[in-house]
C-alpha positions in Angstrom: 0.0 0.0 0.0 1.0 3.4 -1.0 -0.5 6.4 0.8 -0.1 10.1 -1.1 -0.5 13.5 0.3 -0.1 16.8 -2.6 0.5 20.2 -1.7 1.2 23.4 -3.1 -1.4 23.9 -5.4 -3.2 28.0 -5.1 -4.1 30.5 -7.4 -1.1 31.7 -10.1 -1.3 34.4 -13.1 -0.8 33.5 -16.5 3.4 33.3 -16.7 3.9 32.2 -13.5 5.2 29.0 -11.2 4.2 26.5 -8.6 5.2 23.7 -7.4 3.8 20.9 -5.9 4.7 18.5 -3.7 3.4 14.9 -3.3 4.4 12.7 0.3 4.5 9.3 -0.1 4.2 6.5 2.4 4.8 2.8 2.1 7.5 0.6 1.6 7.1 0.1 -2.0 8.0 3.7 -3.0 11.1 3.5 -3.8 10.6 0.4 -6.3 7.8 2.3 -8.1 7.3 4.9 -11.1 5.1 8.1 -9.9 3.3 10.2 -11.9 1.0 13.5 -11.8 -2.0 13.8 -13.5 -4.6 16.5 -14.2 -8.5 16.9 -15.0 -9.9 20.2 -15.5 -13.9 20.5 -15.5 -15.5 18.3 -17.8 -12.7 16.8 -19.3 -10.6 13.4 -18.4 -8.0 13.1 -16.6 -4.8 12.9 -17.9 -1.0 12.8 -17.9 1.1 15.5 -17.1 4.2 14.0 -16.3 6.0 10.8 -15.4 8.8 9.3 -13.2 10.8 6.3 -13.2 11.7 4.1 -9.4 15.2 6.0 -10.0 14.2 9.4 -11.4 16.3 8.6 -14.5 13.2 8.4 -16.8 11.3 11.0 -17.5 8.2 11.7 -19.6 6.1 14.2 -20.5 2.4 15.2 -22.0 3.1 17.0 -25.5 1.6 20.2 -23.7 4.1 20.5 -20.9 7.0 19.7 -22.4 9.4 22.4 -21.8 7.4 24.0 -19.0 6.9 21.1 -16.8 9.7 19.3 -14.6 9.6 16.1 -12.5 11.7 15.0 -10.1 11.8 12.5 -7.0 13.6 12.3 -4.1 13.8 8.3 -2.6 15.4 9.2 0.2 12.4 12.0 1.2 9.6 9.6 0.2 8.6 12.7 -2.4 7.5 13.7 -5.9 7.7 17.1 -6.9 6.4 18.9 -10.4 7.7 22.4 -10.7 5.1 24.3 -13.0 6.7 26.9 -15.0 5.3 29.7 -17.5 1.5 28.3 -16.7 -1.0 28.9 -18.8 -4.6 29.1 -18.2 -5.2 25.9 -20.3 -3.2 24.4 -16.7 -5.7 24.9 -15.0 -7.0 21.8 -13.1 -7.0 19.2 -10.0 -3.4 17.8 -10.0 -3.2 14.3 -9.1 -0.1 12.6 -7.7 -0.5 8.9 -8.9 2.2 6.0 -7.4 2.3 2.8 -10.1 1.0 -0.4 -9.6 3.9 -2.8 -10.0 7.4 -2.1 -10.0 8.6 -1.5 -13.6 11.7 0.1 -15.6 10.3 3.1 -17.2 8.0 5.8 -17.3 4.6 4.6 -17.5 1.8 7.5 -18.9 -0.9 5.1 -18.8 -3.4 5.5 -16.3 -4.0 2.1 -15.9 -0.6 1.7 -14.6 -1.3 3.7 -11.5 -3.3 2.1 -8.5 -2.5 5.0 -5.7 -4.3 8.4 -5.7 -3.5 11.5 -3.6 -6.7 13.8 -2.8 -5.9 16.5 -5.7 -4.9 19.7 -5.5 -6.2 22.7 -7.2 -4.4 24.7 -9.8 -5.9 27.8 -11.0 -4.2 30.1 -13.6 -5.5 33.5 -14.4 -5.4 35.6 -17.7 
C-alpha cells in the first residue's frame, strides 16, 4: 500500500510557477514509477508527467514539455512537479498517482497507476 498527500497547489497568473509537492508513504515507493495527472472540468483526466523508481526516466504530456519538470527524491519519500510559464489551459486538480507494479520506465498510462493523492487545485489567471 501506498499512501499520497499533494501540496502546493493555489491560485497563479498566467506566466507564473508552482510547485507541488506529493508525500509518499509505504515501503514500495522506492521500487515504483510516480506520476501527476490533471483533469480540469468536464474533461478526463490525464497525464502530465511521469517518473521512473530511480528518477532517470522521465516523460512528459506534449503540452508540458518544456514547462513542466519532474523529479523524485527516494530518500524523502517525495514527488515534486515544478510548474513553469503556466497557462490558463493548466488549470485543473493535480493528481499525484504512485504505479501499480514495479517497472523500468515511465509509465503515462493511467491504468498503470493504482494509488491516488486527494488532488490539488491549480488555478491560472489571464
Amino acid at each position: 500500500q501506498v499512501q499520497l498527500v499533494e501540496s502546493g497547489g493555489g491560485l497563479v497568473r498566467a506566466g507564473g510557477s508552482l510547485r507541488l509537492s506529493c508525500a509518499a508513504s509505504g515501503r514500495t515507493f522506492l521500487s515504483i514509477p510516480m506520476a501527476w495527472f490533471r483533469q480540469a472540468p468536464g474533461k478526463e483526466r490525464e497525464v502530465a508527467a511521469a517518473i521512473s523508481w530511480s528518477g532517470g526516466i522521465t516523460d512528459y504530456a506534449d503540452s508540458v514539455k518544456g514547462r513542466f519538470t519532474i523529479s523524485r527524491d527516494n530518500a524523502k519519500n517525495t514527488v515534486y512537479l515544478q510548474m513553469n510559464s503556466l497557462e490558463p489551459e493548466d488549470t485543473a486538480v493535480y493528481y499525484c498517482a504512485a504505479g501499480r507494479r514495479p517497472v523500468i520506465g515511465a509509465p503515462k498510462l493511467l491504468s498503470e497507476y493504482a494509488y491516488w493523492g486527494q488532488g490539488t487545485q491549480v488555478t491560472v489567471s489571464s
